[in-house]
N, C-alpha and C positions, 0 to 999 in steps of 0.2 A: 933772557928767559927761554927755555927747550920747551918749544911745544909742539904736539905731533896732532894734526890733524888724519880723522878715517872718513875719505867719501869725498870723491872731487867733485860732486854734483853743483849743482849752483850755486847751493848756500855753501859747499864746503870750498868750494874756488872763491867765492866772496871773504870768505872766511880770511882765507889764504891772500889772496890780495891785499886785504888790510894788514892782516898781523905783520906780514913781511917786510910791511911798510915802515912797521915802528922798528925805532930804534933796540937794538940789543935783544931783539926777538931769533931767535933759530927756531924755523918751521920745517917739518918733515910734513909732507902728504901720503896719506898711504890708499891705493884705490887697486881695482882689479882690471882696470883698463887702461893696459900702458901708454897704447896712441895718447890722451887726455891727461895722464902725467906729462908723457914727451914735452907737449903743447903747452902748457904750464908753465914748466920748469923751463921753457924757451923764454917767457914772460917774466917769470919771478925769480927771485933770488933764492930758491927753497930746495930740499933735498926730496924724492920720492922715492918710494917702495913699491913693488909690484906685487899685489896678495892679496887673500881675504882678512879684514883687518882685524878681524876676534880670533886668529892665529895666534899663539905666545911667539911660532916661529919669527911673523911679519912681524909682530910690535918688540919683539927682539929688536928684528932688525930694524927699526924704524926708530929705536932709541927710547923706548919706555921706560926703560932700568934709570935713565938721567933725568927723562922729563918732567919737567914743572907741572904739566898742565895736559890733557888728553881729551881733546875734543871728535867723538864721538857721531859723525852727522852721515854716515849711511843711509841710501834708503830702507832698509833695514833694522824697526824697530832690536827687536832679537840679538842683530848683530850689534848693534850699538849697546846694549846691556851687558853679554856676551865678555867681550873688546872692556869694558869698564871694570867685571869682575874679574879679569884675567889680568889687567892691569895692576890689581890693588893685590892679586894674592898673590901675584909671581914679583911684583918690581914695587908697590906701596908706592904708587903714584900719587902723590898729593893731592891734585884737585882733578876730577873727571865730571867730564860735559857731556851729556847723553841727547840726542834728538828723540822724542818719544813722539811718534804720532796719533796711536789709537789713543783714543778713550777708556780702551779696557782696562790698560793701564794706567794713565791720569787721574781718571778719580777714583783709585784708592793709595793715598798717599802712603799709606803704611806700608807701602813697597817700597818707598823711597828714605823709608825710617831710618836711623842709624846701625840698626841690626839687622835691618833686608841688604835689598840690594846695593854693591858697594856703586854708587850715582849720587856725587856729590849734587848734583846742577842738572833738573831737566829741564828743557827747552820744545814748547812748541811750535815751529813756524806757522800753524794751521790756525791754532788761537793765536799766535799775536795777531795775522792778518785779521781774522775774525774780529777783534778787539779791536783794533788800525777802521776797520769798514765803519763797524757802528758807532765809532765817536764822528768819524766824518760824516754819516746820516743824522746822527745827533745835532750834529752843526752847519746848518745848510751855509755854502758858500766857502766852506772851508776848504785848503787844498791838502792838510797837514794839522790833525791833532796830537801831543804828545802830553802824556804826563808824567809828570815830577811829585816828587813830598807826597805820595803815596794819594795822588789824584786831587790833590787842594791845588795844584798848580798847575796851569798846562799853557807851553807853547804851539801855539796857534799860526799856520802859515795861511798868509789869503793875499787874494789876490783883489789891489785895491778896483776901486769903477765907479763911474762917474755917478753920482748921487750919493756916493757916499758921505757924511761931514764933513770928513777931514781931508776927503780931496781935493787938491788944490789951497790946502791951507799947511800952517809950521806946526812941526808935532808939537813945540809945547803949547798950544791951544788946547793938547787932548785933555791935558787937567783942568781946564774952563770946560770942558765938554761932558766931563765924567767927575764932578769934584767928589762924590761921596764912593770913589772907586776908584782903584789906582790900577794902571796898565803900564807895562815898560817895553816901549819899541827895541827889541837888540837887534834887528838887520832888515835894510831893504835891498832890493835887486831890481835894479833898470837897466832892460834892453839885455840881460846876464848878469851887469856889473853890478859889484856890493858897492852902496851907496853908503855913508855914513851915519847914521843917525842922530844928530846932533838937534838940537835947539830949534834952531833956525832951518831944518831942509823941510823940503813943501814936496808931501806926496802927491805924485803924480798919477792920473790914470792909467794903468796897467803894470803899475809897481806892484811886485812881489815879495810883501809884507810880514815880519814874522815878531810876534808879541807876545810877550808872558802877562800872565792875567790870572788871580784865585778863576777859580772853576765858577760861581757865581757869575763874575763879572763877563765872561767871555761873546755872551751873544746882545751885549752893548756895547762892546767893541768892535766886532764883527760889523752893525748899522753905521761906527766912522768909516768904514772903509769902505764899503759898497749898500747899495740899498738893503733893506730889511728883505728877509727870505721869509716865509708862511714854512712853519714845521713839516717836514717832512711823514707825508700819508702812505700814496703809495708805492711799495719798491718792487720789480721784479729781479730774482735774480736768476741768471744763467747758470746753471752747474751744479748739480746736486752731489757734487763730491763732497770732502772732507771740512773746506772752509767751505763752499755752498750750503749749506744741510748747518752747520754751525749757527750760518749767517742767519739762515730763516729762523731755527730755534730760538735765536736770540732776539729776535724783530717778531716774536712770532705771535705775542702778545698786543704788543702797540703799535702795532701798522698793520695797512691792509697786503698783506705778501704773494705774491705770486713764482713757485720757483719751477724754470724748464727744464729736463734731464731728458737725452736722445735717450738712455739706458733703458728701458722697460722697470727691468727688474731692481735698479736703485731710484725709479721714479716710484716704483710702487710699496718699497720700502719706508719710502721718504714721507709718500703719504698716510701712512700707518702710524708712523711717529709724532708727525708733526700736528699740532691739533686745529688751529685757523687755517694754515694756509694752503693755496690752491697748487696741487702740483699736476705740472702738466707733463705730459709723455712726447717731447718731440724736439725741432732743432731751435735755437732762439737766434739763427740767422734768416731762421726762413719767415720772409714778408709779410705771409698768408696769415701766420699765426700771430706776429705780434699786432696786424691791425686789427686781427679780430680779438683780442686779449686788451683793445685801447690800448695799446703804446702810447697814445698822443696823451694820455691824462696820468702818464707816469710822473712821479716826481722823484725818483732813481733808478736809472738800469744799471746793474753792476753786474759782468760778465767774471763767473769766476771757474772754467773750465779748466781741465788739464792743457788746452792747448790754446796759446798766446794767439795763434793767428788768430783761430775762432774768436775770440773773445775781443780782437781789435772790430772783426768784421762783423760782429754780434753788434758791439756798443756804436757803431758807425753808422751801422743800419737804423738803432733804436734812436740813435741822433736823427738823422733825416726824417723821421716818423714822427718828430715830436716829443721824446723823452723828454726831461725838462734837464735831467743832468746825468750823466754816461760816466761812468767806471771802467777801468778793464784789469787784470792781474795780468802784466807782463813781465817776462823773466828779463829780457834784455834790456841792458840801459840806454843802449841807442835807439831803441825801439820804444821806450818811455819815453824821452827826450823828444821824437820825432812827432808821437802821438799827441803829447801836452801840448805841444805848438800849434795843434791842430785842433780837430774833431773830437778828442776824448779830455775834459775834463778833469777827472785826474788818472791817471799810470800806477797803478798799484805794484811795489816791488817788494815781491818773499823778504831778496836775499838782504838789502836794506834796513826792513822793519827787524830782522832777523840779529844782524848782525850787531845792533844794541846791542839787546841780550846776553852775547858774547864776550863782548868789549867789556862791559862793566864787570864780566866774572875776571876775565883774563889781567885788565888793567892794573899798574902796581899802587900801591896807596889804597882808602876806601873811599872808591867811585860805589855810589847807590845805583842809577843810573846812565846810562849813553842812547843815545837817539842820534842816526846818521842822517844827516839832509844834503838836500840836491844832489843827488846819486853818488852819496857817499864824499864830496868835496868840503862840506861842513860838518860841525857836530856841535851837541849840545849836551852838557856833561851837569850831573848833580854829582856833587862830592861832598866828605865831611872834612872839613879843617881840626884838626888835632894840634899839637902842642901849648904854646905857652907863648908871651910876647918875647921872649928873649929867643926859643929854637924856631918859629915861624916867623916867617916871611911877610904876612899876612894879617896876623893878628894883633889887634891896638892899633889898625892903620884906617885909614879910610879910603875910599877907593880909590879916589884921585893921585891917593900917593903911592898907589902899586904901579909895577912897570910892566903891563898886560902888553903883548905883543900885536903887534897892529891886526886888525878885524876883530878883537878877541875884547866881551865885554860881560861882565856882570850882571845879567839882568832881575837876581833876586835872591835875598836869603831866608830861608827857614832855621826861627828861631824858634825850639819846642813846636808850640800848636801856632804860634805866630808867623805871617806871612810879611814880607818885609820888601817891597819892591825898591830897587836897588836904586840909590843916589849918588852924587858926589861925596856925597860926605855920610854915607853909608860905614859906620864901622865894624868890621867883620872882629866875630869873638868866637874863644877855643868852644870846639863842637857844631857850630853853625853848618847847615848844609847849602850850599852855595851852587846856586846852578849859575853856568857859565856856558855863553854861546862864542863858537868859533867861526868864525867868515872860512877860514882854509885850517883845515884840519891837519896842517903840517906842523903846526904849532902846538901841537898836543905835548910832545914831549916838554917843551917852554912851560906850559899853564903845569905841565904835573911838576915839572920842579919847583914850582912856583909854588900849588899848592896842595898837590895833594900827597906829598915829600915835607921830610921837616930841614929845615935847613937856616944856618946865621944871620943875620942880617949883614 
């Protein structure tokens, strides 16, 4: 598949990282800053262009007339529309991927109609974060909410601790623990390593646990794996930017919110809009304010500035003062990595929660959704199975008798309105949506010919 990425920024080097990765992908990068192509293309296996990408000149050159697919991730709402229209009039690019950041644009979708503008696929990294924060506030104790089957299902990552029930016991006791609810463990990690999840293994304290669960059942599962959490009251947030100002409008009904902005003039915007919450005009690294604002009777600080230091040294701070639980949005994975181990709770990552998004447009077969875990080394794939018993692989089988690739498990099907947590003898039927988690995401190519391909037995 030709596919031509605009905008080396973080999301579009994430971008790039992945695709290039899969098999029988050809990635073109096209940006205006050559140094950060060079840098890249030293990295990847990809071709760059030097230009503004809404050129017909550059997307000539960068191969639009062939391209499958044209991902669109400038900073630069404009230019990413722009680059999408020129693509479809000059070369009828098949499917185009637009980053859309304002709102001005988003809610009103009649722009993105079939007879507006030519954008197959808009994408916002700003809401998904947005949407990624409040299901983790929603969930106290959780390090990772994700949903599948259009929110009746979500995997759940946490992080086991001692008081939990089920620690230090074998996961099939979880069904003696929850009989009128079913949960399906598809991976633990201790000390890094994926653990297997079988029958018989006995979570441990400080296993990093990930389960699928109807959306009901999830904060009864969440009490096996660590003590119970009191709902989430109240949250400050750092940053009254894009996702900041989001976050608050969205909490801004049912919790008590409090959001900081050094900006004057988007602090005083912010409190014009917002109707509860308290906006304050100043730094949320500085000491002075957050103990007079009670930090200590916080029950979430999430720092969501444009700048990753701040917002490590923001949520570090609001930790030593007695936050009860610290957020940060950092772009770097080593810097997420280094933080989780430590002082911050959870490492909020754009390009990650982002790159979903992408995956399941780009991927061949129909993937509904992709959700990327542990800094992109896992993944979790909803698909639909198509054919018949005789051109699937899959179907009229039961699970036991497919040949999944080691790490890689089934943890649930949607059937219509029915949820169906996955067994041995689970029989998968044409049309079923099958989400599937992967331990190592190198196996992606394996699972789609497996199933989300039609092929003979």
């Amino acid at each position: 598949m030709k596919i031509v990425i605009l905008g080396a920024g973080q999301v579009g080097r994430t971008a790039a990282y992945h695709l290039s990765r899969e098999e029988a992908n050809e990635v073109t990068v096209v940006d205006v800053h050559e140094d950060i192509l060079r840098d890249l293309q030293d990295r990847l296996d990809i071709r760059t262009v030097v230009g503004n990408a809404a050129y017909p000149s550059i997307l000539e050159a960068a191969g639009a007339a062939e391209a499958d697919i044209l991902i669109a991730l400038t900073s630069s709402d404009e230019v990413n529309m722009m680059a999408c229209e020129v693509a479809y009039t000059l070369y009828r690019t098949p499917t185009k991927i637009a980053r859309i950041r304002s709102a001005e644009y988003t809610s009103r979708p009649q722009l993105f109609s079939d007879e507006a503008l030519s954008v197959d696929v808009w994408i916002s990294p700003e809401q998904l974060v947005t949407e990624y924060v409040e299901r983790l506030i929603h969930y106290p104790g959780a390090l990772q909410v994700l949903d599948f089957a259009d929110g009746r299902v979500r995997l759940v990552g946490v992080r086991a601790l001692k008081g939990g029930l089920l620690v230090g016991q074998q996961l099939r006791t979880l069904r003696e623990h929850m009989p009128r609810s079913e949960a399906r463990v598809v991976a633990i990690y201790r000390s890094g390593r994926s653990i297997a999840p079988e029958g018989e293994t006995v979570i441990e304290d400080g296993d990093e646990v990930f389960f699928l669960a109807a959306r009901d059942d999830i904060r009864r599962v969440l009490t096996e794996m660590r003590r119970e959490e009191n709902p989430v009251k109240r949250v400050v947030i750092a940053g009254g930017g894009n996702i900041g100002f989001r976050l608050a409008r969205a909490l801004d009904r049912n919790n008590q919110v409090k959001l900081i902005e050094r900006d004057a003039g988007r602090a005083r915007r912010a409190s014009e809009l917002l109707e509860n919450t308290i906006v304050l005009n100043g730094d949320a690294a500085d000491e002075e304010l957050l103990i007079e604002e009670n930090i200590d009777s916080t029950d979430v600080f999430v720092a969501l500035t444009n700048s990753e230091e701040a917002n490590i040294l923001s949520a570090m701070l609001a930790r030593r003062l007695g936050a009860h639980k610290v957020m940060a949005l950092i772009n770097r994975p080593s810097y997420a990595e280094l933080m989780e181990s430590g002082s911050i709770d959870v490492a909020i990552s754009p390009q990650t929660i982002t790159i979903g998004s992408l995956l399941a447009h780009v991927r061949r077969g129909d993937v509904v959704r992709v959700h990327s875990l542990r800094r992109g080394a896992a993944e979790a794939i909803e698909a639909i199975v198509h054919g018949n018993a005789v051109t699937s692989r899959v179907i009229g089988r039961r699970i036991d008798q497919m040949r999944l690739p080691q790490g890689a498990s089934i943890g649930a099907v949607v059937r219509g309105e029915d949820v169906i947590m996955a067994h041995h003898d689970t029989v998968v039927q044409a049309d079923d949506h099958v989400i599937l988690f992967l331990a190592d995401r190198r196996h992606v190519e394996q699972v789609g010919r497996l199933f989300l391909g039609n092929g003979s037995r």
